[in-house]
Residue, then its C-alpha position, 0 to 999 in steps of 0.5 A: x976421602x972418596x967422592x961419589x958422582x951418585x950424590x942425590x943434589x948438585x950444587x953447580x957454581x959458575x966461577x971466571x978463570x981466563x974465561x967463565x966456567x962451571x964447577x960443582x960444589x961438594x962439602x967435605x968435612x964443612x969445607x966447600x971446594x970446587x970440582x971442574x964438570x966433565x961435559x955439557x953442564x946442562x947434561x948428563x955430567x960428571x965430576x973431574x978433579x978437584x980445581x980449589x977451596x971455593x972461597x978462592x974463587x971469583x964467583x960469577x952470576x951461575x946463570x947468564x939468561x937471554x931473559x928473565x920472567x918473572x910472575x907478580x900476584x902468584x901467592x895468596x896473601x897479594x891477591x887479598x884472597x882472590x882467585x886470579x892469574x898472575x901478571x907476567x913481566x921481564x926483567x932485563x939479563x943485566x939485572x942479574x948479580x949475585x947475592x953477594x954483590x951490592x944492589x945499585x939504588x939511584x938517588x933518585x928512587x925513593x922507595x924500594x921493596x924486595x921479595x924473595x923468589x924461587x928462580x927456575x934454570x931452563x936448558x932450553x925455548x918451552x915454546x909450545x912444548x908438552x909437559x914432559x918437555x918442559x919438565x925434562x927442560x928444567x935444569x935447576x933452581x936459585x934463590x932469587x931477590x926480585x927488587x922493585x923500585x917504586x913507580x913514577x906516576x903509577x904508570x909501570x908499576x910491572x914495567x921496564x923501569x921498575x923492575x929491570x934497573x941494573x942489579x935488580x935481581x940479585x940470585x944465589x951462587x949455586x944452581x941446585x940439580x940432582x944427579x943428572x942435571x934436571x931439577x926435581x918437579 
């Protein structure tokens, strides 16, 4: 069966060889195999030979982020109806595994919630760009699990110990892309 490099979405995996590397991920016949990535991933790429069936490979984290954003009270049913600005807060690289790790919850937590995000994949610093800039900036997207633990004496509710806990943002294996690497906006 012959692979077009024209397919409309792209599933790029990152996977460890003797080093991390990147693979897309093409079905064929209800099979996923891995295909290296010819070029810069975060560019104009293009489909090299077929490396193995994905399943016999270690899957890593697809991204490895210098810092995560996230935005709390960005969807209606939280802000009980009013209109506000979301809160901005981090996460820490290190909270980063993927969805098919364990999430580590310490003994001394009582009470966790998670809930479901969209994760966007951005090339490079949006600091001070204009809307097109950051539009063609975006790389790709992931399903994301934001987990919370519960605060200590309602003092950081949207802080450091709350949200950036160790494994704490468990993330889809693939980043999702269309054909030349930037995500549908």
């Amino acid at each position: 069966m012959s692979i077009s490099n024209e397919t409309m979405t792209r599933r790029i995996v990152r996977y460890l060889d003797l080093e991390p590397k990147y693979a897309e991920v093409v079905n064929i016949d209800n099979t996923e195999y891995a295909y290296e990535i010819l070029g810069d991933v975060f560019e104009n790429i293009a489909r090299g030979e077929k490396i193995d069936l994905l399943r016999n490979l270690k899957i890593l984290p697809p991204c490895t982020p210098s810092k995560i954003i996230g935005l709390a009270y960005n969807y209606y049913d939280l802000t009980e109806g009013k209109k506000m600005n979301p809160l901005i807060f981090l996460k820490s690289k290190e909270t980063i595994i993927t969805d098919s790790e364990t999430i580590e919850i310490s003994t001394k937590i009582e009470k966790i919630w998670v809930e479901v995000e969209i994760g966007v994949i951005v090339k490079n610093d949006l600091y001070l760009n204009d809307i097109e800039s950051v539009t063609n900036s975006i790389f790709g997207y992931v399903i994301a699990n934001d987990v919370t633990a519960q605060n200590i004496h309602n003092r950081d509710h949207h802080l450091a110990y709350s949200k950036s806990r160790k494994t704490f943002c468990p993330i889809s294996q693939y980043i999702t892309t269309d054909k030349i690497g930037r995500a549908h906006v």
